[in-house]
Every structure is written in C-alpha cells, then in structure tokens.
C-alpha positions, -999 to +999 in steps of 0.1 A: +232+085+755+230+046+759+204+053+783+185+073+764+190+046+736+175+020+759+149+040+768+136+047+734+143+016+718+111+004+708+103+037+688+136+034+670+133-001+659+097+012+648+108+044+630+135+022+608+108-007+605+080+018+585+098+030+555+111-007+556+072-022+556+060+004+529+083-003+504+075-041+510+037-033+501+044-015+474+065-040+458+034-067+468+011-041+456+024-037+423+032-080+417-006-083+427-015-059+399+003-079+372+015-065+338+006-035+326-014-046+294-005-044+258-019-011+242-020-007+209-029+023+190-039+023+153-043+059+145+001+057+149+006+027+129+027+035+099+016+040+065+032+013+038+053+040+017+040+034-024+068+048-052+043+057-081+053+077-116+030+104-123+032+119-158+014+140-188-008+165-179+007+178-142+027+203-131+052+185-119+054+150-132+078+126-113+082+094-090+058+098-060+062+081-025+021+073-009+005+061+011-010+022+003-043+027-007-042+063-015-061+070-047-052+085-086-059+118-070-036+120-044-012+112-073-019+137-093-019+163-059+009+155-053+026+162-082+013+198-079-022+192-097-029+187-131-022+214-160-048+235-178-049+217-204-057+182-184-083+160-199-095+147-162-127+131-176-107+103-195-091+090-160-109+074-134-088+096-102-109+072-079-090+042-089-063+029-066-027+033-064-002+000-066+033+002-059+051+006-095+019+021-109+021+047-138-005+075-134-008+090-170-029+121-171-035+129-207-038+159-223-069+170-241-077+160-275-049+127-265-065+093-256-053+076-225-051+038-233-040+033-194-076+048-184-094+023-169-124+041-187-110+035-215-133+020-246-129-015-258-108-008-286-082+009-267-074-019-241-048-045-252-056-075-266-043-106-245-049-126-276-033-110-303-005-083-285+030-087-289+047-094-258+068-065-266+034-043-264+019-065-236+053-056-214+040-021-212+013-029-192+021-020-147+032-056-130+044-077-162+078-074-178+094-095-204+092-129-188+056-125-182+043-110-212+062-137-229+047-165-208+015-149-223+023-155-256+035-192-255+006-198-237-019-184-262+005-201-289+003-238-266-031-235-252-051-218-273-066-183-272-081-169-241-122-165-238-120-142-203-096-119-188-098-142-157-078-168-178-046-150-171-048-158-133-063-194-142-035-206-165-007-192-134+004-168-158+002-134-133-006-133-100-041-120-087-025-084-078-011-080-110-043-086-127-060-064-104-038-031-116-047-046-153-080-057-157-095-027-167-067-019-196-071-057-210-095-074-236-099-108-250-124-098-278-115-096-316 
C-alpha cells in the first residue's frame, strides 16, 4: 500500500487540492461582487392605518380603520354603503379622510353643516361662535376653540380664514380638515 501511495502521490495531493481551490474562488468570487444592493419595493410598503367615525345615513355607522389618503367614499363603503334614504348630493365623497375625521352622511330633507359644500350660512363663524360650538369642529377641542375666542376678544376680529393659522392658533392640518366648514363673514 505505501508503495502504491508513493506512487500516486501527486494525484492525491491534487484530488484533495481541487475542492480546496474551488471553494477559495468562490469565496474571492463572491467578495469581488460586493453587497447585494438595497431593494426596495413600494407596492409592499404599509398603509398608515386612519380611525374615522362614520355616521347618519349608512348601514352600518361606526369607527372605521383606512387607509391615509383614502377618500369620504371609502368611508361610507366601508360602513356597508349609505341607506335609501341618503342625501349623497349634500357631501362632497371626494374630499379626503384625516385621522379623527367625522363622516356625517345626512339624511334627506336634513342639512349637513359638516359638508364641505355646504352654503355660507351654514359654516361656523370664527368671529362670533362660542367656543363651546367651535369645539365641535374635527382637530380643535376645548383649549383651542378657546384660544380662538380670547384671540378674537384680544386682537380683534378675523378678516380671512387664513388668520387662524397666522395668529398660531391651529396648526396647518387642522385647518385643512376645516376650512371648508368655517366663515369669517357677518
């Protein structure tokens, strides 16, 4: 057997060095090739979940969880439709959804002061509302509304809508979800 050893032992030492030099070149291979790069897919990105109240005319009225940036509609879909006796025309289902937003479907022959279709002399007055009335209104509270009011009382009444933001009153998304169920006018 030794003989035979010595005899072959050039193909040995080659037969052990092959599987020895692949893996070598794969390891070189794959540290030439770097890092695999960074992939990012969009379409799996998670939707930021929305709790929104849906109420009046549906079938099943109730706190929603959407999607950011789903619309009025998708409200009302969600809470199985609207009724028969929905007055659709009064509310804009295009408008977007906020977190904390009240979706009001009214019935019809009811007006829907939280349209924001709705006429002038259904919006609320920044100039002469209560702050118990202007605390209905999505994204205030008390301590807003009331800042409001002292502010009308300190600085005078407001000429636009706008002022709100102006004065440091309400934040910019706040008076985005209002601006179309506010007046300053008479």
């Amino acid at each position: 057997m030794l003989a035979w050893l010595e005899r072959y032992r050039w193909l040995v030492v080659a037969l052990a060095a092959v599987p020895l030099l692949i893996g070598i070149g794969v390891l070189v291979d794959r540290q030439l090739q770097g890092p695999r790069p960074l992939e990012i897919r969009l379409d799996e990105t998670p939707a930021i979940a929305i709790q929104v109240y849906v109420a009046g005319a549906v079938s099943q009225p109730g706190v929603y969880y959407l999607k950011d940036g789903d619309r009025w509609i998708d409200a009302v879909e969600a809470a199985g439709g609207p009724s028969a006796d929905a007055d659709l025309e009064t509310v804009n289902l295009a408008r977007r959804l906020h977190d904390e937003d009240q979706v009001l479907v009214p019935r019809l022959g009811e007006s829907s002061g939280s349209s924001s279709t709705a006429s002038q002399d259904q919006r609320t007055n920044v100039n002469s509302a209560p702050a118990s009335v202007l605390d209905t209104l999505p994204g205030l509270g008390a301590v807003r509304s009331q800042k409001i009011v002292d502010s009308r009382a300190q600085d005078g009444p407001f000429s636009r809508p706008e002022e709100l933001v102006e004065r440091k009153l309400i934040p910019q998304s706040v008076y985005e979800q209002i601006r179309d169920l506010i007046t300053v006018g008479p």
